[in-house]
VOTORDO-335864 format. One record per residue (C-alpha): chain; residue in one letter; x, y, z. Coordinates in pm, whole numbers, plus 50000, padded with zeros to 5 digits. Layout:
N
- mimi, lodo, c1, c2, c3
- A, a, X, Y, Z
...
***
This chain:
493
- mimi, lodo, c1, c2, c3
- A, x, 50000, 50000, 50000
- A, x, 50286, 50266, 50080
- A, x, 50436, 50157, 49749
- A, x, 50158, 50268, 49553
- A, x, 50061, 50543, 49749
- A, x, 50451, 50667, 49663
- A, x, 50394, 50571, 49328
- A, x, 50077, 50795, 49290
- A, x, 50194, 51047, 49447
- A, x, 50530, 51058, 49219
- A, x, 50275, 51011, 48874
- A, x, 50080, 51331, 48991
- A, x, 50369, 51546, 49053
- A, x, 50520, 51429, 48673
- A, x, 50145, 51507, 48565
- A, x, 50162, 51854, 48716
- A, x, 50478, 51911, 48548
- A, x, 50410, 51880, 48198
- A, x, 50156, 52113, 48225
- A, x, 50232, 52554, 48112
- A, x, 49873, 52688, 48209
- A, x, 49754, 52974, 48202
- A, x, 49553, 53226, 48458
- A, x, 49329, 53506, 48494
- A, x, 49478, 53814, 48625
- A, x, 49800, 54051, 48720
- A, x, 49863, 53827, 49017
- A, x, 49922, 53486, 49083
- A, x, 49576, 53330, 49213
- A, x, 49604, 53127, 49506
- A, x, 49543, 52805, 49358
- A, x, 49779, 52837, 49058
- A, x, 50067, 52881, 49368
- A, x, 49908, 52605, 49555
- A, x, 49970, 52362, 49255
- A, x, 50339, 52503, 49142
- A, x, 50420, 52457, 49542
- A, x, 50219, 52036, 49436
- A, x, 50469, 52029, 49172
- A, x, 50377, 52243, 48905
- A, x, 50671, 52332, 48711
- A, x, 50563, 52538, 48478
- A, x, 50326, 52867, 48411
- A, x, 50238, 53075, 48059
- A, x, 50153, 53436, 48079
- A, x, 49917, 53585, 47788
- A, x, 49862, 54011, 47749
- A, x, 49585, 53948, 48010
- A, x, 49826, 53903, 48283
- A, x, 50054, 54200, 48175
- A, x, 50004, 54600, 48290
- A, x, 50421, 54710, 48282
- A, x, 50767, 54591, 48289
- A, x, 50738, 54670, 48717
- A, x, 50400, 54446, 48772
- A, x, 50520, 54175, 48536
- A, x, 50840, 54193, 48752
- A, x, 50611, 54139, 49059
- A, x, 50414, 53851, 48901
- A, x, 50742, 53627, 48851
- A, x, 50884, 53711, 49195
- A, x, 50557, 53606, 49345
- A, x, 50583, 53267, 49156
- A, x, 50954, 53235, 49231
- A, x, 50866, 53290, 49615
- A, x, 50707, 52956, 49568
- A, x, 50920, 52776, 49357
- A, x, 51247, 52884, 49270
- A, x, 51319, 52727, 48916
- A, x, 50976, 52778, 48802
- A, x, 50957, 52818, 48409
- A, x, 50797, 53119, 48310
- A, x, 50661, 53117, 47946
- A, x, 50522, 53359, 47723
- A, x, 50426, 53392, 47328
- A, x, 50636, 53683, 47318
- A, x, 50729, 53706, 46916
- A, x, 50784, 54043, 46877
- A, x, 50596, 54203, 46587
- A, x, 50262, 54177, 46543
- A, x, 50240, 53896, 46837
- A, x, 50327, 54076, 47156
- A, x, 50246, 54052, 47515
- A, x, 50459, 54231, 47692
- A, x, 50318, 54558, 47501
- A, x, 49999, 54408, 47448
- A, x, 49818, 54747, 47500
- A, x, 50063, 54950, 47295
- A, x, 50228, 54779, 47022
- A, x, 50541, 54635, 47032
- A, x, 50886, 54814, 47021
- A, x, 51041, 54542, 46785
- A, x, 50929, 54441, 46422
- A, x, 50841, 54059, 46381
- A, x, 51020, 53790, 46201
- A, x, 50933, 53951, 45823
- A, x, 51052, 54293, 45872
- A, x, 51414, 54128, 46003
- A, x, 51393, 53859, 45736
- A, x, 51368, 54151, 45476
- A, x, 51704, 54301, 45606
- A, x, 51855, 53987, 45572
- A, x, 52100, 54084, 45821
- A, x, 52123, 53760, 46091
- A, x, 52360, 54008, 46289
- A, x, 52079, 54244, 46325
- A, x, 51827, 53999, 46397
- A, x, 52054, 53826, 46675
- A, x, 52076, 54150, 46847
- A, x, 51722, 54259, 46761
- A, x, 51625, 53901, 46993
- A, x, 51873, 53944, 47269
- A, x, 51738, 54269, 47340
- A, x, 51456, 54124, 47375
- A, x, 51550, 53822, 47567
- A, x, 51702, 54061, 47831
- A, x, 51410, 54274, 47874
- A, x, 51207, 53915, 47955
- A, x, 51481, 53842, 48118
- A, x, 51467, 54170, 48342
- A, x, 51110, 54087, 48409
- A, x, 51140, 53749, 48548
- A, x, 51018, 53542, 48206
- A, x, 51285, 53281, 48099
- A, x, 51058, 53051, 47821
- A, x, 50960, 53245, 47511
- A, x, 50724, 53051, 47275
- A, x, 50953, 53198, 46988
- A, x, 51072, 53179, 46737
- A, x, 50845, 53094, 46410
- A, x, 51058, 52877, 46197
- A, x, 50775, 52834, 45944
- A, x, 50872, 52876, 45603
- A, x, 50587, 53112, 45476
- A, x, 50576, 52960, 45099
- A, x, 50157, 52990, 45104
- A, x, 50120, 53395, 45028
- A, x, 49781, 53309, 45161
- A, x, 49849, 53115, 45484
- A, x, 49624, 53306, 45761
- A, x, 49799, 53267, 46064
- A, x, 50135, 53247, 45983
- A, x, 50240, 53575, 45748
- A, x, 50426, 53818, 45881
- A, x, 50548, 53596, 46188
- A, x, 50762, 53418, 45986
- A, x, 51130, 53489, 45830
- A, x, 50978, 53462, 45430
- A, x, 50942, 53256, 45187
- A, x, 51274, 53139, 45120
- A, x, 51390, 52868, 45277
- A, x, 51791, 52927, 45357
- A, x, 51664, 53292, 45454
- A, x, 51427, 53155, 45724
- A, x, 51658, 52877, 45816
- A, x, 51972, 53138, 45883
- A, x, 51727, 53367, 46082
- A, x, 51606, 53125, 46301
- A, x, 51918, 53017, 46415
- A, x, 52067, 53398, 46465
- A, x, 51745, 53438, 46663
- A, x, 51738, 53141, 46904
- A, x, 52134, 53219, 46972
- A, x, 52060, 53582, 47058
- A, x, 51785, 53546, 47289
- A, x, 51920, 53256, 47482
- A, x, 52272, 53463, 47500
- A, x, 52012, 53650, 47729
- A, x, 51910, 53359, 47917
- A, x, 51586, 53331, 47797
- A, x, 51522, 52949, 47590
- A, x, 51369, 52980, 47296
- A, x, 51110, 52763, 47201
- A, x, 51104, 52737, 46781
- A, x, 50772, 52650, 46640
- A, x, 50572, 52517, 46459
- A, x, 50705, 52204, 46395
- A, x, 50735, 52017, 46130
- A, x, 50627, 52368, 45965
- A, x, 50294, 52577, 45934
- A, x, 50398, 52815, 45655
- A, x, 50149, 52604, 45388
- A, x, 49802, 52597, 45506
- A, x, 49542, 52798, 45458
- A, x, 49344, 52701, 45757
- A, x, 49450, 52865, 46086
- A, x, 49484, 52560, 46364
- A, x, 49314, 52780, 46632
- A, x, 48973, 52712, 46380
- A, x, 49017, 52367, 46246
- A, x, 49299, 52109, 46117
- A, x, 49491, 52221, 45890
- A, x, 49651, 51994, 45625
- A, x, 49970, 51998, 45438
- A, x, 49985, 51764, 45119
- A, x, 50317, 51783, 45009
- A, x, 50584, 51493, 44934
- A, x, 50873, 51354, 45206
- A, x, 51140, 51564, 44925
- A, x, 50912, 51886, 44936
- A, x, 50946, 51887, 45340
- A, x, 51303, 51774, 45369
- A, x, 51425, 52045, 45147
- A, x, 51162, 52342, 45282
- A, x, 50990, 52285, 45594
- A, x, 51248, 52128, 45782
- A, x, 51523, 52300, 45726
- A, x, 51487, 52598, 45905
- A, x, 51392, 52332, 46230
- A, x, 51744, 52196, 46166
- A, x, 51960, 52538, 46170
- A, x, 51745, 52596, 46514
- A, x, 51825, 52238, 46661
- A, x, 52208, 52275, 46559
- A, x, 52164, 52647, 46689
- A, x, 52080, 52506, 47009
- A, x, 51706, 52599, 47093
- A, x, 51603, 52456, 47444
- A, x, 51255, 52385, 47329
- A, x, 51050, 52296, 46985
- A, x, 50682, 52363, 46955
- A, x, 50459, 52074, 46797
- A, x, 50213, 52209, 46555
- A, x, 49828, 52114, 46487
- A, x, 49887, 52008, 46133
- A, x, 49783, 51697, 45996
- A, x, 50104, 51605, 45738
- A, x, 49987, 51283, 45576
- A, x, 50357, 51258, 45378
- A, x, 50477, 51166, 45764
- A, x, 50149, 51045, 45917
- A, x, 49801, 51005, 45734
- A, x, 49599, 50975, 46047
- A, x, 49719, 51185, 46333
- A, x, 49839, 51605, 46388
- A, x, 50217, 51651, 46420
- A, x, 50119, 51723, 46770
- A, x, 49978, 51361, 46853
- A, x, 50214, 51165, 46618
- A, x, 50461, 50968, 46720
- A, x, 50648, 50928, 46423
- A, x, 50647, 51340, 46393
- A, x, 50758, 51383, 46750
- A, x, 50961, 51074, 46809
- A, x, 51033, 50900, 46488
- A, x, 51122, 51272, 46335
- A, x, 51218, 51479, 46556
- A, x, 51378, 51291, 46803
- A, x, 51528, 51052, 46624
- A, x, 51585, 51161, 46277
- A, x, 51683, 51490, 46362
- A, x, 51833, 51450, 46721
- A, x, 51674, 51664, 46900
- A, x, 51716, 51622, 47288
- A, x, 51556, 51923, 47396
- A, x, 51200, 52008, 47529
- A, x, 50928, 51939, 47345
- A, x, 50602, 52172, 47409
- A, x, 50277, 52120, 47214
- A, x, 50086, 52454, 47099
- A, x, 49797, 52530, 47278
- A, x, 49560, 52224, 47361
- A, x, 49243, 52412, 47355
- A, x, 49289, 52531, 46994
- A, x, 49024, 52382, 46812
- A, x, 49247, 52192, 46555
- A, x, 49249, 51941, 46861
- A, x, 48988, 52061, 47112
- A, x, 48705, 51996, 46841
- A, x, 48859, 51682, 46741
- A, x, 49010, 51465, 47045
- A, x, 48904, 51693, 47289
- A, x, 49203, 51835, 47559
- A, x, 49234, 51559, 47790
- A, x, 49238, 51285, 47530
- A, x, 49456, 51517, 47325
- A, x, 49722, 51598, 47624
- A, x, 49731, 51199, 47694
- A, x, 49821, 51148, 47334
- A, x, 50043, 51418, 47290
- A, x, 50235, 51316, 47614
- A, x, 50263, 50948, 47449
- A, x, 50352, 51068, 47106
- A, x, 50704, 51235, 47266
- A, x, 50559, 51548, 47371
- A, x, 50695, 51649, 47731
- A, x, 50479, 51982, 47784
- A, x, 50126, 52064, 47728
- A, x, 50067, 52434, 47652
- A, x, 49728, 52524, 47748
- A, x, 49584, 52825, 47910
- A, x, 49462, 53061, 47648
- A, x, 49124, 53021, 47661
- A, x, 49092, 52789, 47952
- A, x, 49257, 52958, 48234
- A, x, 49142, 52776, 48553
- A, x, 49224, 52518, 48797
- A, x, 48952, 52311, 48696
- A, x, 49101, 52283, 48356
- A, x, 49464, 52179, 48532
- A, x, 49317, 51947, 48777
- A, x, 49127, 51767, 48484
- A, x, 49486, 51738, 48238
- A, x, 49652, 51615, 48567
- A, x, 49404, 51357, 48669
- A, x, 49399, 51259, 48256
- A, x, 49722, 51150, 48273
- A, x, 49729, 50983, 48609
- A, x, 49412, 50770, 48464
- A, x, 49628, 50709, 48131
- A, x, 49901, 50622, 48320
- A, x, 49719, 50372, 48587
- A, x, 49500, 50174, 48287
- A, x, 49868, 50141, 48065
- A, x, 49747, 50403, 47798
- A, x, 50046, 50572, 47870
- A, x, 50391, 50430, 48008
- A, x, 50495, 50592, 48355
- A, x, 50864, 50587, 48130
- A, x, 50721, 50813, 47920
- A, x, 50547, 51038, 48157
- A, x, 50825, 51055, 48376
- A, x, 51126, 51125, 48135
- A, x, 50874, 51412, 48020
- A, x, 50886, 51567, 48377
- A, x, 51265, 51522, 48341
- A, x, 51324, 51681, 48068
- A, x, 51062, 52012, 48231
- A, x, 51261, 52014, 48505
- A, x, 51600, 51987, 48321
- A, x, 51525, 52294, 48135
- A, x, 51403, 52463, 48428
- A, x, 51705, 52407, 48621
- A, x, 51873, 52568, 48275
- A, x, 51687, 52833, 48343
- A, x, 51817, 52882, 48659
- A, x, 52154, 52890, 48602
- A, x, 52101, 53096, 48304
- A, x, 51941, 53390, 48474
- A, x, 52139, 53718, 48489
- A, x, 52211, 53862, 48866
- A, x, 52277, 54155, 48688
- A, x, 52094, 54409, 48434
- A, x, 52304, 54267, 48076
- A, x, 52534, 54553, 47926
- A, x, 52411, 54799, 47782
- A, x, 52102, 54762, 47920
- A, x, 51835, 55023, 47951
- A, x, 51631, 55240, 47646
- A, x, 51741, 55056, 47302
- A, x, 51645, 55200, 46977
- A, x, 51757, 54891, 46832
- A, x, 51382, 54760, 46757
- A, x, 51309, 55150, 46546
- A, x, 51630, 55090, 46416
- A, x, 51562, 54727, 46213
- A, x, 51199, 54874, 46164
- A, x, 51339, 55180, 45982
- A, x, 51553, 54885, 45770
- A, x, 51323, 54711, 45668
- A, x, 51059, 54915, 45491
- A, x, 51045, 54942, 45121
- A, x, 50957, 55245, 44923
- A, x, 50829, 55226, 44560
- A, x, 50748, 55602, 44448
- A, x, 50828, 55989, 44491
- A, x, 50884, 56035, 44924
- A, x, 50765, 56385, 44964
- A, x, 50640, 56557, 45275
- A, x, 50261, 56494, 45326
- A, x, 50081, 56781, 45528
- A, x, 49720, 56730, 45655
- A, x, 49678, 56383, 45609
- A, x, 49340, 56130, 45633
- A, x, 49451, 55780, 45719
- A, x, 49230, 55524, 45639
- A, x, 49240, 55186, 45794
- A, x, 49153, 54944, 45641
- A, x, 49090, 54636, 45903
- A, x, 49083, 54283, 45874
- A, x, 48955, 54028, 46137
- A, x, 49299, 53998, 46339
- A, x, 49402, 53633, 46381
- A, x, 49329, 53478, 46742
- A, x, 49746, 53467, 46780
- A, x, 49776, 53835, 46696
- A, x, 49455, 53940, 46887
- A, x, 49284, 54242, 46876
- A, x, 49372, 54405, 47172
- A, x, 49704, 54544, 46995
- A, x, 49704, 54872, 46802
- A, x, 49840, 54897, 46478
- A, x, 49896, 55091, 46178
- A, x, 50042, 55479, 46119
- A, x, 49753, 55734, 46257
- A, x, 49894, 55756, 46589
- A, x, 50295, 55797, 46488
- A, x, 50185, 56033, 46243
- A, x, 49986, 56239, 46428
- A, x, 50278, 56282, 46640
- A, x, 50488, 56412, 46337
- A, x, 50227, 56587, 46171
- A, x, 49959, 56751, 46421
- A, x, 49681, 56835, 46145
- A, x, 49642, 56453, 46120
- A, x, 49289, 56340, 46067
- A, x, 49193, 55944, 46078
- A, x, 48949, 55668, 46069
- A, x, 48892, 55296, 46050
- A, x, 48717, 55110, 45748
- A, x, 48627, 54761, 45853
- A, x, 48476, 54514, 45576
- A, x, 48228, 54637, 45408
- A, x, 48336, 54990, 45380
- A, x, 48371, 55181, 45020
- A, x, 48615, 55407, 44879
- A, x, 48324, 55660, 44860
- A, x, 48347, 55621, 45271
- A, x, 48682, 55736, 45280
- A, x, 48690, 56000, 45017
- A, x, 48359, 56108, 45235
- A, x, 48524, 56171, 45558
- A, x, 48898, 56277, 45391
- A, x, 48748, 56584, 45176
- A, x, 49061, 56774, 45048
- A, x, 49316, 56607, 45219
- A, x, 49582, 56359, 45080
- A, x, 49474, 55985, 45182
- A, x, 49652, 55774, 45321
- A, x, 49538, 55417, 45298
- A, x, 49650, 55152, 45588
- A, x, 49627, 54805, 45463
- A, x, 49714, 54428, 45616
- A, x, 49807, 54188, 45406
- A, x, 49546, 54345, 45097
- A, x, 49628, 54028, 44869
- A, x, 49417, 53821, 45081
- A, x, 49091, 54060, 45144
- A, x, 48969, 54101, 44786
- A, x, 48744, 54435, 44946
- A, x, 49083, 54613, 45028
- A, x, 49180, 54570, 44692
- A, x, 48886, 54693, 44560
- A, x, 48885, 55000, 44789
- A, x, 49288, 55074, 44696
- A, x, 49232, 55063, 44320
- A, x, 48899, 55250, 44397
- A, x, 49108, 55515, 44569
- A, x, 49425, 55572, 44354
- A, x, 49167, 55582, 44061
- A, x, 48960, 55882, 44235
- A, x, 49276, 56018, 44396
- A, x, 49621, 55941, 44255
- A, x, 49831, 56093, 44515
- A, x, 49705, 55815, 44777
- A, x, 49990, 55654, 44928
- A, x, 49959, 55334, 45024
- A, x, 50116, 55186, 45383
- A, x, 50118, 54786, 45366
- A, x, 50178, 54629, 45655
- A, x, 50145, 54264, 45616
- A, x, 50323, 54051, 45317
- A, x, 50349, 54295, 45014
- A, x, 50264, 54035, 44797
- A, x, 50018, 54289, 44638
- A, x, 50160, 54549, 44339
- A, x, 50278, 54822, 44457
- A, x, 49998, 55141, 44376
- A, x, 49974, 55465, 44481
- A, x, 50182, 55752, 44447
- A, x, 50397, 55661, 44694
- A, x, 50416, 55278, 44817
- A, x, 50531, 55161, 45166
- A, x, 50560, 54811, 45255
- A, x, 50690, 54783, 45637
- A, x, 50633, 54368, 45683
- A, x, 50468, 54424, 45991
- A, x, 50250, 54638, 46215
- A, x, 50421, 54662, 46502
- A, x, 50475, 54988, 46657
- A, x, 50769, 55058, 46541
- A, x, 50713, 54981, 46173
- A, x, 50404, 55234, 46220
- A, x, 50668, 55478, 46330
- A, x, 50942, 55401, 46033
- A, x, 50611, 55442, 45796
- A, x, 50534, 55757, 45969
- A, x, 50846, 55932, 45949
- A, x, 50885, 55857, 45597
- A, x, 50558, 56036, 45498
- A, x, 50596, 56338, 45657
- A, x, 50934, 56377, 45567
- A, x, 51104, 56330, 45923
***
C-alpha cells in the first residue's frame, strides 16, 4: 500500500509538470501557487496578465517565492504577436521585417534585446521563434510571423534568433514544427493539412527546424497540422512518428518538446484536451501548453488527473510520463543557472527595435512631405494569435509628426466613397494588412488611387500585392515601430 501510494503520488507530481497553464489576472491566484508549490513546474503568461515591465516583475517574483526554478513562458514574438506591450504595440518588428534586412547580425541583436528585457522581468521561456517557412502567400495565421518565403533565409534567421535570445538567458522555444507556413486554415479554427511529398518537406519545411536544433534551441513547439507525407491519420502534435520518429530521432533533438495550445480547436474539436494531452504526452511530447482560453484550475486538475488515469490503465507508460517531467525540470534548472544577477550591458532604452523597423521598409514612388493627412484603415479580422487588443497601423505615429492629422477605420464592408467622404481635400493615406488576401481592400485601393492618385499606400502585412499609389510603403509588419518608420517617411522626418 505505501508503494503505491509513493507511486501515485510521484505520477501526479510528473502530471503537474508537463503542464504551462495559464491564469486570469496581474497576480498569481492562490490556487495556481498552491499547485506550482504540488509540483507544478511550469506557468504561461498571455497580454491578460501584463500592465508594465514593474508588475510583470512582481508577478514572477511572486511565483519564484514559491518555487524557485519555476519556468515562466510567454508567446512573446515580437511584431505583430506581443504581450509584453499588448496594450501598445510592440517596440520590435516581427520575424518579416528582420527577414527583409537579411541581416542575421541584426536579427541576433534585435532578439537578445529582447531576451534581456524578459529576462529583466522574470520570464525565461519564450514561445519563439516561428521557423515556418511562409511559401503559402495566403496562409492566415502564419504571414508576417515568419522569416519569408525562402527557405535558407528563414533557416539562417532562426538560428541567429534562438542564439541571441538565449545569449540573454531566455530558451527559445522554435515553432511550429514540422512547419505551418502552407496551410490555409489557421489551427486555432480547424485542422489544417499539408499535402506535400517527404522531398518537398526535407528540402523546405524542415530546414529551418534543423539550423534551430544545431543552433541550440532549448525547446520545439509541435504544431496542429495533419502532414499525411509523415502520418496520414494523426496532427504533428499527437504523432509519434512526427515527434519521436522525426524529431527525436531523425533529427536528434534532445531538447524540450512543448505542444501549441491544447484548447485550439484543431484538437479541442477533434480529440478533445484531455484525450489530446494523453496522446500528445505518448507521442514524445513532454509539455502541454494550454491556458489561452481555459485559464482555471479546473482545467489543470482535469489534464493532471487525465494523465494519472492514462498512466494507471497502461494508455500511457509511467517511462514516458516521467522522462517528460525530466526533461521540464531539466530545462528549468537551465533556466536557473542561466538567469542574469545583473541588468546585461548595455542595458536600459534601446532603439535597436526603430532601428531594424526603419531597415526594413520598402519604398516604391516619389517620398515627399505629406501635410494634413486622412489615414484610412483598412481592418481585417485579426488572427486569434495576433489578437485584437494590439494597436496597429500609422495614425497615431503620424499624428505625432504631423499635428493636422485626421483618421478613421474602414472595417469590411466599407467603400472608397466612405473614405473620400470623411477625407474631403486632404491627401489619403490608405492603411492596409496583408490586401492580397481581402479582395474588398483591393477593391477600395484601386477604387482610391483611381479617384485620387496621390494616395499613398502603407502595407503592413506581406506585400505580395503590386505596389499602387503615388507613393508605396511596405513595412512587413505592424508593430509599433514599423508604424513609426512608415510615419516618418511620409511626413518627411
Amino acid at each position: 500500500m505505501t508503494v503505491l501510494a509513493h507511486r501515485t503520488d510521484t505520477v501526479t507530481r510528473d502530471a503537474l509538470a508537463v503542464l504551462q497553464p495559464g491564469f486570469e489576472g496581474t497576480t498569481a491566484p492562490a490556487w495556481l501557487l498552491r499547485q506550482v508549490a504540488e509540483g507544478l513546474t511550469a506557468v504561461g503568461l498571455f497580454g491578460r496578465n501584463i500592465t508594465s515591465a514593474a508588475q510583470l516583475s512582481a508577478l514572477t517574483a511572486q511565483l519564484r517565492a514559491e518555487r524557485d526554478d519555476v519556468l515562466v513562458a510567454i508567446d512573446e514574438e515580437g511584431g505583430d504577436v506581443t504581450r509584453l506591450e499588448v496594450r501598445g504595440g510592440s517596440s520590435f518588428p516581427g520575424n518579416l521585417a528582420l527577414g527583409a534586412v537579411d541581416d542575421t547580425d541584426l536579427t541576433r541583436d534585435v532578439a537578445r534585446e529582447l531576451g534581456r528585457r524578459l529576462a529583466e522581468c522574470g520570464v525565461n521561456l519564450n514561445w519563439a521563434p516561428s521557423a515556418d517557412v511562409n511559401s503559402n502567400p495566403n496562409n492566415p495565421v502564419i504571414g508576417v510571423r515568419s522569416f519569408g518565403a525562402d527557405t535558407a533565409l528563414a533557416a539562417r534567421h532562426t538560428a541567429a534568433y534562438v542564439e541571441g535570445l538565449q545569449a540573454a538567458g531566455v530558451a527559445a522555444c522554435t515553432k511550429h514544427f514540422p512547419g505551418h507556413g502552407d496551410t490555409n486554415v489557421d489551427s486555432h479554427h480547424a485542422l489544417p493539412r499539408i499535402d506535400v511529398d517527404l522531398d518537398t518537406l526535407q528540402a523546405r519545411e524542415l530546414v529551418p527546424f534543423k539550423a534551430a536544433i544545431e543552433a541550440g534551441s532549448k525547446a520545439v513547439m509541435s504544431a496542429h497540422i495533419l502532414v499525411p507525407a509523415l502520418d496520414p491519420t494523426r496532427p504533428a502534435t499527437l504523432s509519434p512518428q512526427i515527434l519521436t520518429g522525426l524529431l527525436r530521432k531523425e533529427l536528434g533533438y534532445e531538447g524540450l518538446i512543448v505542444t501549441d495550445g491544447m484548447e485550439m480547436n484543431a484538437i479541442a474539436g477533434t480529440y478533445g484536451i484531455e484525450r489530446g494531452s494523453v496522446l500528445a504526452i505518448a507521442a514524445g511530447a513532454d509539455a502541454i501548453c494550454v491556458g489561452g482560453g481555459l485559464a482555471d484550475e479546473a482545467t489543470v486538475l482535469r489534464l493532471r488527473d487525465a494523465l494519472v488515469a492514462a498512466v494507471r490503465e497502461g494508455a500511457l507508460p509511467q517511462e514516458r510520463l516521467a522522462d517528460a517531467a525530466t526533461r521540464v525540470r531539466a530545462l528549468a534548472q537551465w533556466s536557473r543557472r542561466a538567469r542574469p544577477d545583473a541588468p546585461a550591458e548595455g542595458s536600459g532604452a534601446s532603439g535597436i527595435g526603430l532601428t531594424a523597423a526603419r531597415r526594413a521598409v520598402v519604398v516604391t514612388g516619389a517620398a515627399t512631405p505629406v501635410a494634413a493627412p486622412y489615414v484610412a484603415t483598412l481592418t481585417p479580422v485579426p488572427n486569434i494569435a495576433v489578437g485584437d487588443e494590439t494597436p496597429w497601423g500609422v495614425a497615431a505615429e503620424l499624428a505625432a509628426l504631423v499635428p493636422d492629422t485626421e483618421a478613421g477605420v474602414y472595417p469590411k464592408g466599407s467603400t472608397a466613397g466612405d473614405v473620400l467622404a470623411a477625407a474631403g481635400a486632404r491627401t489619403v493615406v490608405a492603411v492596409v494588412r496583408d490586401a492580397h488576401r481581402h479582395p474588398w481592400m483591393s477593391e477600395v485601393l484601386d477604387a482610391l488611387v483611381a479617384a485620387r492618385p496621390d494616395t499613398v499606400v502603407v502595407e503592413m502585412g506581406v506585400p505580395l500585392a503590386a505596389p499602387r499609389g503615388a507613393l508605396y510603403l511596405a513595412t512587413h509588419g505592424a508593430s509599433r515601430v514599423c508604424g513609426r518608420a512608415a510615419a516618418e517617411i511620409i511626413a518627411g522626418a
